[in-house]
PyMOL Python script that loads the backbone (N, CA, C, O; Angstrom):
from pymol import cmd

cmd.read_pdbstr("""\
ATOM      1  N   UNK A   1      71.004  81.150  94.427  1.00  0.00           N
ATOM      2  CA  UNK A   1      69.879  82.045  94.248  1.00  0.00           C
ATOM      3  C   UNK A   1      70.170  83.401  94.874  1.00  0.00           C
ATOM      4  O   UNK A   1      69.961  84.509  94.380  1.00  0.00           O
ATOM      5  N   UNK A   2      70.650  83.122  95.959  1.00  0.00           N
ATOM      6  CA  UNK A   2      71.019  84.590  96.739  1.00  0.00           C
ATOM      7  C   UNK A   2      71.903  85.621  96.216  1.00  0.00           C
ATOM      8  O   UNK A   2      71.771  86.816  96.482  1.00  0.00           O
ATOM      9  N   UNK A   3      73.047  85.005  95.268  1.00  0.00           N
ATOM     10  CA  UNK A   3      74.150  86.104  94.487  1.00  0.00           C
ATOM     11  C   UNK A   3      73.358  86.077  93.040  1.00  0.00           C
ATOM     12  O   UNK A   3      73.969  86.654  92.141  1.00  0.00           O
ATOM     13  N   UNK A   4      71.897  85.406  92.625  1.00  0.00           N
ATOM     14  CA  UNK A   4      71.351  86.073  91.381  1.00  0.00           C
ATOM     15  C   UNK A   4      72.179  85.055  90.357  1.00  0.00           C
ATOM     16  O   UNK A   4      72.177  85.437  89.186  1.00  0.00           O
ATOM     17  N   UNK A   5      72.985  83.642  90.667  1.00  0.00           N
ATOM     18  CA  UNK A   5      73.636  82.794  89.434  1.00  0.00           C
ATOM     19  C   UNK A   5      72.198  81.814  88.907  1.00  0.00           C
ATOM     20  O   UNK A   5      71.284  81.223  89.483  1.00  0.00           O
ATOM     21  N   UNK A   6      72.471  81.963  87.996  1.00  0.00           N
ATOM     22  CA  UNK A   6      71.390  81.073  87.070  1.00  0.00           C
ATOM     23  C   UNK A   6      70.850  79.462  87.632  1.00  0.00           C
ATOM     24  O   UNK A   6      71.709  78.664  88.008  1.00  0.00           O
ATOM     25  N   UNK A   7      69.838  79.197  87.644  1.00  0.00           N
ATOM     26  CA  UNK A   7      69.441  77.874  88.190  1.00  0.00           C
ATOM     27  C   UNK A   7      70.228  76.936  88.022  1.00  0.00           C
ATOM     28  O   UNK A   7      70.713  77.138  86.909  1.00  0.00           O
ATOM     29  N   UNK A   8      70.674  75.994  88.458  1.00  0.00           N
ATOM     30  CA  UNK A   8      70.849  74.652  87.942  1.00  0.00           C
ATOM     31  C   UNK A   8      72.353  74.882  86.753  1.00  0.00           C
ATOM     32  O   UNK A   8      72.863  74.096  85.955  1.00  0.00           O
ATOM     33  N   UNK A   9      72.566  75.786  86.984  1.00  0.00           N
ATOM     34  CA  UNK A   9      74.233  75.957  86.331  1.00  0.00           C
ATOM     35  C   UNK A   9      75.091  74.719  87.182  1.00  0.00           C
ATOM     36  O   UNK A   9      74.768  74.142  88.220  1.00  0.00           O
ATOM     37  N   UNK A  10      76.171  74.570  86.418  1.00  0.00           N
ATOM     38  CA  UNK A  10      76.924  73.742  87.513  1.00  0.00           C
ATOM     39  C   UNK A  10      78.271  73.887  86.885  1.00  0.00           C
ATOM     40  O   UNK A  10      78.419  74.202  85.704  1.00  0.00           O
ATOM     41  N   UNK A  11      79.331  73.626  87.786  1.00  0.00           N
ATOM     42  CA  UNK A  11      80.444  74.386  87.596  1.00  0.00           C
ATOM     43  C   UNK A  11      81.559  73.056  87.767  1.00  0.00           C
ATOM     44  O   UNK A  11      81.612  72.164  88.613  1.00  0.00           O
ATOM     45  N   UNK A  12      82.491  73.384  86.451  1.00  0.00           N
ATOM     46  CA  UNK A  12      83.679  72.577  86.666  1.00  0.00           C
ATOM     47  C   UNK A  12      84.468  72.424  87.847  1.00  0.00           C
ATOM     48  O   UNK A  12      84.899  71.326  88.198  1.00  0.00           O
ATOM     49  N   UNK A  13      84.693  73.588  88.533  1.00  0.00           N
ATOM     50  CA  UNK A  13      85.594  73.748  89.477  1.00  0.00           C
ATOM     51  C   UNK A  13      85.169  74.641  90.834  1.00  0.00           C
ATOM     52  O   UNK A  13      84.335  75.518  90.612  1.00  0.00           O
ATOM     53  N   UNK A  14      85.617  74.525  92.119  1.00  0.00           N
ATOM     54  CA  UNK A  14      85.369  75.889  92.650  1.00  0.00           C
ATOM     55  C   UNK A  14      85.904  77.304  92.236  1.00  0.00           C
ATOM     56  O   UNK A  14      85.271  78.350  92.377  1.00  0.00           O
ATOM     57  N   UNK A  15      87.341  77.166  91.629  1.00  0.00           N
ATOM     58  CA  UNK A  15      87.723  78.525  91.068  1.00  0.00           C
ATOM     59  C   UNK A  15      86.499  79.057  90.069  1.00  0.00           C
ATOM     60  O   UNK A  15      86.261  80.265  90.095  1.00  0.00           O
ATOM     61  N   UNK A  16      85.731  78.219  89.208  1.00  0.00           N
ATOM     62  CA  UNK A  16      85.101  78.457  88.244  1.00  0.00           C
ATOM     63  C   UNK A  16      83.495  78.870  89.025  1.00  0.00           C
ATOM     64  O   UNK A  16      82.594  79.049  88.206  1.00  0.00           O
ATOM     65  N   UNK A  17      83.263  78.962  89.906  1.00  0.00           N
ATOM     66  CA  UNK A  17      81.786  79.122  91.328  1.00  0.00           C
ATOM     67  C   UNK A  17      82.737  80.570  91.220  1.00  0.00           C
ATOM     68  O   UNK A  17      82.648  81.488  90.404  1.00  0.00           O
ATOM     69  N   UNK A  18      83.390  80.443  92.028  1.00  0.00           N
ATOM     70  CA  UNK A  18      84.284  82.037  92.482  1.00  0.00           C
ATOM     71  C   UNK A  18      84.379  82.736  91.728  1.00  0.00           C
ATOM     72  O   UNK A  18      84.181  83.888  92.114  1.00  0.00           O
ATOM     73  N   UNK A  19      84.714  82.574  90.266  1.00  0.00           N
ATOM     74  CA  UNK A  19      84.746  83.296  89.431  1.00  0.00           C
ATOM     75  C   UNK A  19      83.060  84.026  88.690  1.00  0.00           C
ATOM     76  O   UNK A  19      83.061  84.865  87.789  1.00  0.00           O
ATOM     77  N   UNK A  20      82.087  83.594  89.178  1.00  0.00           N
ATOM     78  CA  UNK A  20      80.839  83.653  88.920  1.00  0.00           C
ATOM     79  C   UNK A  20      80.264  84.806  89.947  1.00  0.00           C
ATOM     80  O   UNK A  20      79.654  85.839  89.671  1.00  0.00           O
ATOM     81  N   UNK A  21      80.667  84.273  91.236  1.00  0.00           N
ATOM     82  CA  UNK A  21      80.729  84.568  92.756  1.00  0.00           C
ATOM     83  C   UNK A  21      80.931  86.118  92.854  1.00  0.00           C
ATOM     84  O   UNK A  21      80.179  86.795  93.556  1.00  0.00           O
ATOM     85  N   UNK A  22      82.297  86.848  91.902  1.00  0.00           N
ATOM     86  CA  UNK A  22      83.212  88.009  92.355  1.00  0.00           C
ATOM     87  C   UNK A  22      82.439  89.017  91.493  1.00  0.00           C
ATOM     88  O   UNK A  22      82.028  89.246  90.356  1.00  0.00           O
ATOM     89  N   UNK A  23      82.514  89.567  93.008  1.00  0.00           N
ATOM     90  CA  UNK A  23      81.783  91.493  92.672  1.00  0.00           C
ATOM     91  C   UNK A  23      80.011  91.378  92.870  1.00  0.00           C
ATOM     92  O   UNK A  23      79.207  92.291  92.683  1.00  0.00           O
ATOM     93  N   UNK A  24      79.684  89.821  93.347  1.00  0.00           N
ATOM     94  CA  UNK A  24      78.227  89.939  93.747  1.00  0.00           C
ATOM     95  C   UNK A  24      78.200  89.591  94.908  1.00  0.00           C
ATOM     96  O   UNK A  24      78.852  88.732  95.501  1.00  0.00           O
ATOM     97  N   UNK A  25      77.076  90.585  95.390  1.00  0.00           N
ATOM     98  CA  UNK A  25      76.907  90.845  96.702  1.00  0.00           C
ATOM     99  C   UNK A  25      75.671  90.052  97.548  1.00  0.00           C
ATOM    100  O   UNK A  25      74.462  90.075  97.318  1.00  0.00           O
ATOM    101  N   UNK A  26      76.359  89.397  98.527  1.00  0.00           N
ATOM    102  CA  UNK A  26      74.966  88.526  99.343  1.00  0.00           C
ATOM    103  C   UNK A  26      75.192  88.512 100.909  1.00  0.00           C
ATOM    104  O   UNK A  26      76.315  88.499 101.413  1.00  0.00           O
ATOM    105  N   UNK A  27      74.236  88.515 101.490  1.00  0.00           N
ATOM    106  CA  UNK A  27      73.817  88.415 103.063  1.00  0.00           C
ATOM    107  C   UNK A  27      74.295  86.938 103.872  1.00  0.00           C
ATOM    108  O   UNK A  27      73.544  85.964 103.856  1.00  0.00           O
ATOM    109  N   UNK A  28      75.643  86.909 104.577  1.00  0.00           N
ATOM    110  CA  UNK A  28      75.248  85.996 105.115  1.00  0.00           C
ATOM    111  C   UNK A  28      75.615  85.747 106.648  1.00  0.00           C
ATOM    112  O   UNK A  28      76.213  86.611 107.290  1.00  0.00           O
ATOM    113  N   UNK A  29      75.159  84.302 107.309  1.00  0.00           N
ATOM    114  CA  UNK A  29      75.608  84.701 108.727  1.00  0.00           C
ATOM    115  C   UNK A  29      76.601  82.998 108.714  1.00  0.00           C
ATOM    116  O   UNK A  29      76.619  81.949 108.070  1.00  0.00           O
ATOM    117  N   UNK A  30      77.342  83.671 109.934  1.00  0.00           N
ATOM    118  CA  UNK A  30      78.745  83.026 109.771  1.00  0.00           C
ATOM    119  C   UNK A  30      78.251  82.186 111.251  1.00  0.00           C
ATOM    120  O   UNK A  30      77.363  82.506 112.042  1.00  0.00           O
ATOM    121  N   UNK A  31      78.977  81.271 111.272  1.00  0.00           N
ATOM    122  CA  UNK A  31      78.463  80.586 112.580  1.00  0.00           C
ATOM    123  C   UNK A  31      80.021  79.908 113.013  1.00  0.00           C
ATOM    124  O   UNK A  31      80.937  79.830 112.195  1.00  0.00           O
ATOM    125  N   UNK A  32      80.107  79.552 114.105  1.00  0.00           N
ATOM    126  CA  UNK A  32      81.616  79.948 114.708  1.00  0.00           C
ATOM    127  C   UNK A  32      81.580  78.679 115.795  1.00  0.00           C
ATOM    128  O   UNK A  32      81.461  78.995 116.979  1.00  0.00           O
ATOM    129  N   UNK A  33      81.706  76.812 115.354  1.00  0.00           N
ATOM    130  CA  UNK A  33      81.991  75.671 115.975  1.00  0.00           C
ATOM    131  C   UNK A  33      83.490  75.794 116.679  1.00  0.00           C
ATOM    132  O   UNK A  33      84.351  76.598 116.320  1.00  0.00           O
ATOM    133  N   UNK A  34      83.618  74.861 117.721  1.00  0.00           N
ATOM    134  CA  UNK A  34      84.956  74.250 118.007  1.00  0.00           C
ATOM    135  C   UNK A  34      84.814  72.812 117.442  1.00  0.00           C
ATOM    136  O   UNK A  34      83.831  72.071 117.404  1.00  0.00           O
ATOM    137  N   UNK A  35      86.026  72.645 117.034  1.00  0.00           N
ATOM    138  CA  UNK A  35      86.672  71.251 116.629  1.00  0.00           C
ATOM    139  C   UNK A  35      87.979  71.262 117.307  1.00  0.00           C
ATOM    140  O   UNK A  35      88.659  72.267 117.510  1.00  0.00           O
ATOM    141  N   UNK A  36      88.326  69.817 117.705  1.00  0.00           N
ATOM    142  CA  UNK A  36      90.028  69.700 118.489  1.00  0.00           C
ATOM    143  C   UNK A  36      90.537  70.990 118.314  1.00  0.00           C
ATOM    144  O   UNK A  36      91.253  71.463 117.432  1.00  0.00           O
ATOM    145  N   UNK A  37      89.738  71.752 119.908  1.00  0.00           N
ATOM    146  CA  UNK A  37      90.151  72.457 120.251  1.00  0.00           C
ATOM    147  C   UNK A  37      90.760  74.169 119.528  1.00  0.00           C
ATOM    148  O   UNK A  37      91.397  75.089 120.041  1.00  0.00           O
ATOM    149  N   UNK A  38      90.108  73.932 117.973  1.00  0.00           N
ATOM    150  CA  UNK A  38      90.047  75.259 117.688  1.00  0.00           C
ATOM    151  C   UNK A  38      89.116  75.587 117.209  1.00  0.00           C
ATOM    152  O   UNK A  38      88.351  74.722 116.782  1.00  0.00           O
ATOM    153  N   UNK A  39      88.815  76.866 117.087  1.00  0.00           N
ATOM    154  CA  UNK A  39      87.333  77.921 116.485  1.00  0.00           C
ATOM    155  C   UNK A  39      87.356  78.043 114.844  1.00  0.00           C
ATOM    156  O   UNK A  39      88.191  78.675 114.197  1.00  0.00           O
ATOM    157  N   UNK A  40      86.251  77.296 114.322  1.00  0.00           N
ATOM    158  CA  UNK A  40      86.813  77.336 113.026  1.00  0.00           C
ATOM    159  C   UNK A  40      85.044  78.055 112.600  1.00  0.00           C
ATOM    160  O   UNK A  40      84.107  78.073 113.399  1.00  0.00           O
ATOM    161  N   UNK A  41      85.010  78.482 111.425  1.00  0.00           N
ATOM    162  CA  UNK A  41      84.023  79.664 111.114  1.00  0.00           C
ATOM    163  C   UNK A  41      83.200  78.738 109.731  1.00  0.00           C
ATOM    164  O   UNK A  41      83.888  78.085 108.946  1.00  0.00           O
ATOM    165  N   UNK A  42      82.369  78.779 109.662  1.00  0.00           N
ATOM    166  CA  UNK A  42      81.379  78.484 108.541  1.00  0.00           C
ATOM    167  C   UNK A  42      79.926  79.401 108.071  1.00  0.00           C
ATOM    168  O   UNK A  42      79.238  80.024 108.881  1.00  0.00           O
ATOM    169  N   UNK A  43      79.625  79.307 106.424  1.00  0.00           N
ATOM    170  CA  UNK A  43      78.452  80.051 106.421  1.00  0.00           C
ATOM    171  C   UNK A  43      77.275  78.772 106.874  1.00  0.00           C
ATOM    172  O   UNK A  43      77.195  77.563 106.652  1.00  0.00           O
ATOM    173  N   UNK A  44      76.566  79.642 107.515  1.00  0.00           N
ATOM    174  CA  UNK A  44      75.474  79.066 108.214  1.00  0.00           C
ATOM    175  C   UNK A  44      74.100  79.401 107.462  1.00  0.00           C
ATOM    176  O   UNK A  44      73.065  78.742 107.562  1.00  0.00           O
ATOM    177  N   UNK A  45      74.255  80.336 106.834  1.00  0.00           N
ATOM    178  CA  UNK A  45      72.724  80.989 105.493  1.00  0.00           C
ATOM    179  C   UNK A  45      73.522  81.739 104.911  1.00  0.00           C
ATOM    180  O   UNK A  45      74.566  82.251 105.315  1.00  0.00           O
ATOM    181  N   UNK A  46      72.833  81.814 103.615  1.00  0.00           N
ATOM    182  CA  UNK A  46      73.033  82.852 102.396  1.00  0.00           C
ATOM    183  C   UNK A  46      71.919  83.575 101.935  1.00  0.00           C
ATOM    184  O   UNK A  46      71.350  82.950 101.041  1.00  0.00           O
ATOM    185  N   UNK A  47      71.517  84.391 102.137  1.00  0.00           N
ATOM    186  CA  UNK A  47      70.304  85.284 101.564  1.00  0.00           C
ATOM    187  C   UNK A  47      70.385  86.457 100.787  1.00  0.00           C
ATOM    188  O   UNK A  47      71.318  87.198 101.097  1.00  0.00           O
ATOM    189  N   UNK A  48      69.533  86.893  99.697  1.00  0.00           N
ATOM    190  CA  UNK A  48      69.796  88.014  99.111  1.00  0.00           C
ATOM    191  C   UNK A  48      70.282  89.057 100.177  1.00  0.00           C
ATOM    192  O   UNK A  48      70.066  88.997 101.387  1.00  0.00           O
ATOM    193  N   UNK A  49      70.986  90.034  99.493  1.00  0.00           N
ATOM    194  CA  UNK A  49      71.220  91.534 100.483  1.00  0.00           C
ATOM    195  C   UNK A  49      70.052  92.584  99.741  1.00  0.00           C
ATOM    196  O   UNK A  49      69.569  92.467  98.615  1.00  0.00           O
ATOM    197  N   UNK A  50      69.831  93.439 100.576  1.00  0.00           N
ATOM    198  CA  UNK A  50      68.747  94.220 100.338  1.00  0.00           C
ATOM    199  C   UNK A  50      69.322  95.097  99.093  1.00  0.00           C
ATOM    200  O   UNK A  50      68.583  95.625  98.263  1.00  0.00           O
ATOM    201  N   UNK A  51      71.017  95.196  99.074  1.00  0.00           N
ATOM    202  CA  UNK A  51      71.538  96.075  98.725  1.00  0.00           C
ATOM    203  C   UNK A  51      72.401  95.521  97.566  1.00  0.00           C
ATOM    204  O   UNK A  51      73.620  95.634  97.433  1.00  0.00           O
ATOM    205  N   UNK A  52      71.555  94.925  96.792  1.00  0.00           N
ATOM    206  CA  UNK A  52      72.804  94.558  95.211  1.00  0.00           C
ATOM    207  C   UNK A  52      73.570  95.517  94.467  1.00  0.00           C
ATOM    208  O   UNK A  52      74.428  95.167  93.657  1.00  0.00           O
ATOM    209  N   UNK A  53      73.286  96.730  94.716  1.00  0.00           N
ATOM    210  CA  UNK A  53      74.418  97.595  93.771  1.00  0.00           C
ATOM    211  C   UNK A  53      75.246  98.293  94.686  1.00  0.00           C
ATOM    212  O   UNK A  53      75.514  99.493  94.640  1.00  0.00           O
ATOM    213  N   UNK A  54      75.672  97.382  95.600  1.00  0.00           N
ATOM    214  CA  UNK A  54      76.818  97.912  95.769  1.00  0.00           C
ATOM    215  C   UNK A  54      77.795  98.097  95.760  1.00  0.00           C
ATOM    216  O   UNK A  54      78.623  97.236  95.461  1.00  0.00           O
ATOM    217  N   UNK A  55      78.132  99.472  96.134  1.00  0.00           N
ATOM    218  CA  UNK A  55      79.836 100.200  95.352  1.00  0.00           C
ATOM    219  C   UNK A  55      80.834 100.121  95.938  1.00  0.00           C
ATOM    220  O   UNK A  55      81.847 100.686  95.525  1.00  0.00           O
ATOM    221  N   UNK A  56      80.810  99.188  97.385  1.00  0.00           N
ATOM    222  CA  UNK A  56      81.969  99.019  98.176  1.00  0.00           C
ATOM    223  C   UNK A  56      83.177  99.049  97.342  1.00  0.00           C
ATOM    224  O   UNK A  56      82.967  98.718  96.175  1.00  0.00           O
ATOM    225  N   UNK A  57      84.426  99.370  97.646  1.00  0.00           N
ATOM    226  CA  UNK A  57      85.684  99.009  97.289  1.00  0.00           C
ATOM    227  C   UNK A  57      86.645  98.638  98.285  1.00  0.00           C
ATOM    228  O   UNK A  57      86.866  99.330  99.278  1.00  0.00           O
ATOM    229  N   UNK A  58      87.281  97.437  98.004  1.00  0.00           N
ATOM    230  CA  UNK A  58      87.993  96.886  99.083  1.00  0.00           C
ATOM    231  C   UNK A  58      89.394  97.468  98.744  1.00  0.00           C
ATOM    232  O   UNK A  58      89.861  97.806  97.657  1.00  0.00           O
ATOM    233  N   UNK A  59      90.181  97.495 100.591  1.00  0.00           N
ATOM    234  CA  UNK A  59      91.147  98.089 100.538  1.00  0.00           C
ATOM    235  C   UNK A  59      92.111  97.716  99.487  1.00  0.00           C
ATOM    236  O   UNK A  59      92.760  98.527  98.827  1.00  0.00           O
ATOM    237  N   UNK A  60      92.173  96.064  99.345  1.00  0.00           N
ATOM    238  CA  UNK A  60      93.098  95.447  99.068  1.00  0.00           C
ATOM    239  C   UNK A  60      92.828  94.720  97.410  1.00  0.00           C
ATOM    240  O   UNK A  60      93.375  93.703  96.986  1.00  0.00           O
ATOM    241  N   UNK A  61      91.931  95.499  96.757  1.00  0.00           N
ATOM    242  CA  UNK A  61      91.308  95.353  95.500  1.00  0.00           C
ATOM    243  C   UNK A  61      92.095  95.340  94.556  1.00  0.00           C
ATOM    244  O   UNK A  61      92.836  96.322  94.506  1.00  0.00           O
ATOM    245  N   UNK A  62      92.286  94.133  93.313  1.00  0.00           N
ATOM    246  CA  UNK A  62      92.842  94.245  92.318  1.00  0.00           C
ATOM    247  C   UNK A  62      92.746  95.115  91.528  1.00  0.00           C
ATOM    248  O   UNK A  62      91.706  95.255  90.885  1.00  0.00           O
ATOM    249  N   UNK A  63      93.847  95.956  91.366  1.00  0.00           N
ATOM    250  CA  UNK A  63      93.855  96.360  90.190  1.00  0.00           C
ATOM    251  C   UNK A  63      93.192  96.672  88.602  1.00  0.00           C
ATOM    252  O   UNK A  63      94.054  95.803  88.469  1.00  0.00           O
ATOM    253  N   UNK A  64      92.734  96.918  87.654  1.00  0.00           N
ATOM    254  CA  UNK A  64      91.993  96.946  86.369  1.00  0.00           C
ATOM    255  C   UNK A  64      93.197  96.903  85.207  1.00  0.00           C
ATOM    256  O   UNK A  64      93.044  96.687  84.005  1.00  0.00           O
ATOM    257  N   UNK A  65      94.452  97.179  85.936  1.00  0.00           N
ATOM    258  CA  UNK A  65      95.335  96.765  85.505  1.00  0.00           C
ATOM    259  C   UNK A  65      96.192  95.627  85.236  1.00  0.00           C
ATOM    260  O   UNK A  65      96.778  95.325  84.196  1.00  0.00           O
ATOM    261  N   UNK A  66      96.142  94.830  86.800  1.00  0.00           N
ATOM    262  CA  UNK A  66      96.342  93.485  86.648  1.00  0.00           C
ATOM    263  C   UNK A  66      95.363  92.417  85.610  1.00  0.00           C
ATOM    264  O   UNK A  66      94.134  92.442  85.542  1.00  0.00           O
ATOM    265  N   UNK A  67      96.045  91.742  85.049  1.00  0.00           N
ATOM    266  CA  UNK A  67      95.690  90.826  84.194  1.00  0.00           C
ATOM    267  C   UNK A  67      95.233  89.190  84.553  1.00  0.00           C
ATOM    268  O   UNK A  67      94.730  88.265  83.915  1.00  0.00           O
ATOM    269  N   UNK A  68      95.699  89.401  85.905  1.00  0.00           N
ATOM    270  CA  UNK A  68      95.534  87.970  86.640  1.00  0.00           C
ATOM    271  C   UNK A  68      93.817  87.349  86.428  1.00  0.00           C
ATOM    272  O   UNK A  68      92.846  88.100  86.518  1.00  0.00           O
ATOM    273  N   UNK A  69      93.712  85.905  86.146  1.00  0.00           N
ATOM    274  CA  UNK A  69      92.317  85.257  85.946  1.00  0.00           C
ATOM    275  C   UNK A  69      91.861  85.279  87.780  1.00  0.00           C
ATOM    276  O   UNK A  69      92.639  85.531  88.700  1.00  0.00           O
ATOM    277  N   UNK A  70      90.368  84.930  87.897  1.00  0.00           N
ATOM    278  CA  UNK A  70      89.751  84.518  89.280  1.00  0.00           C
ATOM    279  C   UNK A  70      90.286  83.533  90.016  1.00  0.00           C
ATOM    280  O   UNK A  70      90.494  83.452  91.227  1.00  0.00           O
ATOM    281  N   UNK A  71      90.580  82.428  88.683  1.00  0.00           N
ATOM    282  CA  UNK A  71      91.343  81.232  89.362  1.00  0.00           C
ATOM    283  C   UNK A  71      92.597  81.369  89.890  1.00  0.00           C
ATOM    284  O   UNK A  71      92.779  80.657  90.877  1.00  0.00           O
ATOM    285  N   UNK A  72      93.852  82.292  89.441  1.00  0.00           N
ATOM    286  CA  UNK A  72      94.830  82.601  90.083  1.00  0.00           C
ATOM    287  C   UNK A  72      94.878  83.382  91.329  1.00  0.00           C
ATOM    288  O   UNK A  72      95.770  83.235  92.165  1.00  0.00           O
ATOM    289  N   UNK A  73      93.839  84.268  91.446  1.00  0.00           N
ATOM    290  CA  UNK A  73      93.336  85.067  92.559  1.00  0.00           C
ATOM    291  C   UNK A  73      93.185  84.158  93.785  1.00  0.00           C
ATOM    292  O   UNK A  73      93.701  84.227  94.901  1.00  0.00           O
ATOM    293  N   UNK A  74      92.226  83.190  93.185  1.00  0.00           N
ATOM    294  CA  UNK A  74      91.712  82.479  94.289  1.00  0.00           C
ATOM    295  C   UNK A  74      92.890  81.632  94.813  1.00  0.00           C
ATOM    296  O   UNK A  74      92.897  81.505  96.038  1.00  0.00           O
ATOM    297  N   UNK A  75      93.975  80.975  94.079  1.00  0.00           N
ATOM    298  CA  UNK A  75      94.755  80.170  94.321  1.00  0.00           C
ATOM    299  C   UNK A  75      95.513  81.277  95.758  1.00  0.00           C
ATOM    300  O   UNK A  75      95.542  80.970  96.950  1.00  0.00           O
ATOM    301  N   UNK A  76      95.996  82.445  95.178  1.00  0.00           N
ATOM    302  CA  UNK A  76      96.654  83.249  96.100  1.00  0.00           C
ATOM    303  C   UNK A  76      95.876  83.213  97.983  1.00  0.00           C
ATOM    304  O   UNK A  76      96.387  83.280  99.101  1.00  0.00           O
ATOM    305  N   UNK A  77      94.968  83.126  97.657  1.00  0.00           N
ATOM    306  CA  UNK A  77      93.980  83.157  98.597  1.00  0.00           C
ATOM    307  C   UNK A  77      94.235  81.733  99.477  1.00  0.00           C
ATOM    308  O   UNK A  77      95.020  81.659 100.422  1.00  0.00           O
ATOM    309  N   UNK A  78      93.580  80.854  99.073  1.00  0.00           N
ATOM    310  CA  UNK A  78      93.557  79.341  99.498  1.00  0.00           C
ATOM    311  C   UNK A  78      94.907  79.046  98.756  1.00  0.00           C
ATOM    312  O   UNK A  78      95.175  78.741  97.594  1.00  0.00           O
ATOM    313  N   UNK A  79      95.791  79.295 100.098  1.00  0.00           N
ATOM    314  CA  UNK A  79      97.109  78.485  99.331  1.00  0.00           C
ATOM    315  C   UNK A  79      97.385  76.857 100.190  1.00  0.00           C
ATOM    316  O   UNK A  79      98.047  75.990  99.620  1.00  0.00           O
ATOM    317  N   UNK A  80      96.795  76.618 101.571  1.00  0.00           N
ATOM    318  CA  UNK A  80      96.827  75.778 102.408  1.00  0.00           C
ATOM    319  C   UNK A  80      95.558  75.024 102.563  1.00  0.00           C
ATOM    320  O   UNK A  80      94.591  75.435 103.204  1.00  0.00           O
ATOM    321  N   UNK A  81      95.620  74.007 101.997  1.00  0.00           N
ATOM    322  CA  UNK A  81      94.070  72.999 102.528  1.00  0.00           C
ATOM    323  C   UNK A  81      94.292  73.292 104.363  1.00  0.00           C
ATOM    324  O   UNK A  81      93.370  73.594 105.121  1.00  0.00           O
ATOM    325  N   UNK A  82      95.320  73.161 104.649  1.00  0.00           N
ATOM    326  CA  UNK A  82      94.887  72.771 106.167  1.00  0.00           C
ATOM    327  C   UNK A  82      93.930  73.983 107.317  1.00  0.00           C
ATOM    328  O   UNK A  82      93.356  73.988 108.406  1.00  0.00           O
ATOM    329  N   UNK A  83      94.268  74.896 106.174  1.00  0.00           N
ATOM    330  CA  UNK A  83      93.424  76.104 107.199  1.00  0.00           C
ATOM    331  C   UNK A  83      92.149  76.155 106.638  1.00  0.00           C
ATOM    332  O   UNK A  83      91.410  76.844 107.341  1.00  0.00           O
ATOM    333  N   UNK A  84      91.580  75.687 105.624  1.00  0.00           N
ATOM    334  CA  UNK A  84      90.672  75.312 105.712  1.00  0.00           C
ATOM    335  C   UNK A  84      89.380  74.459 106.624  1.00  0.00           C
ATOM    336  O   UNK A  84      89.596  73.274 106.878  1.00  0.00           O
ATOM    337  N   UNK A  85      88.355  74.943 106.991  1.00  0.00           N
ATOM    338  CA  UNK A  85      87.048  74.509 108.049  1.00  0.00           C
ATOM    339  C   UNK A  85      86.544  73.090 107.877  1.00  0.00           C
ATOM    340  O   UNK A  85      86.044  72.451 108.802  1.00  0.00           O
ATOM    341  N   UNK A  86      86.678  72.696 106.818  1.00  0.00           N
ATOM    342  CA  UNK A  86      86.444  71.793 106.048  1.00  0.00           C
ATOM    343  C   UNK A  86      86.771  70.578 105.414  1.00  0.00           C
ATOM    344  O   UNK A  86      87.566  70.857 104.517  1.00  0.00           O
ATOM    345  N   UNK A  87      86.525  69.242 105.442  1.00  0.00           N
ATOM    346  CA  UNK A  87      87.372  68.092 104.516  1.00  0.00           C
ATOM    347  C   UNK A  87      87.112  68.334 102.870  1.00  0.00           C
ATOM    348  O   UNK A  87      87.648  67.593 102.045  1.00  0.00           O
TER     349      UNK A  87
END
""", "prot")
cmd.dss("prot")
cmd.show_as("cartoon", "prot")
cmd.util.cbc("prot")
cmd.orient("prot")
């Protein structure tokens, strides 16, 4: 509800959420557990942002040139389950 995706959609994959996900903008707060001994980070809420049109541009922003899908993006991204917060 908070990034504005349609009710009750449901998604094959997480690449296929992410790909829904990219270039919308939402509020959230991060909350910061220990587990064996390391600091691992999770979202804790998601809420609209006051500010949906925004024009941020990230430093490290693809291209309009690159041809690459969300799902390859994302793969680049999450290349290690283990650094992942999460089972």
């Amino acid at each position: 509800r908070a990034a504005g995706l349609p009710n009750g959609k449901s998604y094959d994959s997480l690449n296929d959420l992410g790909a829904d996900l990219k270039g919308k903008c939402v509020l959230v707060t991060i909350e910061h557990t220990e587990y064996n001994g390391k600091t691992r980070e999770s979202v804790k809420w998601t809420n609209e942002t006051k500010y949906p049109n925004c024009q941020h541009i990230f430093k490290n922003a693809v291209t309009q040139t690159n041809t690459r899908t969300a799902p390859e993006v994302l793969d680049d991204i999450i290349d290690d389950d283990d650094d992942l917060p999460f089972d």
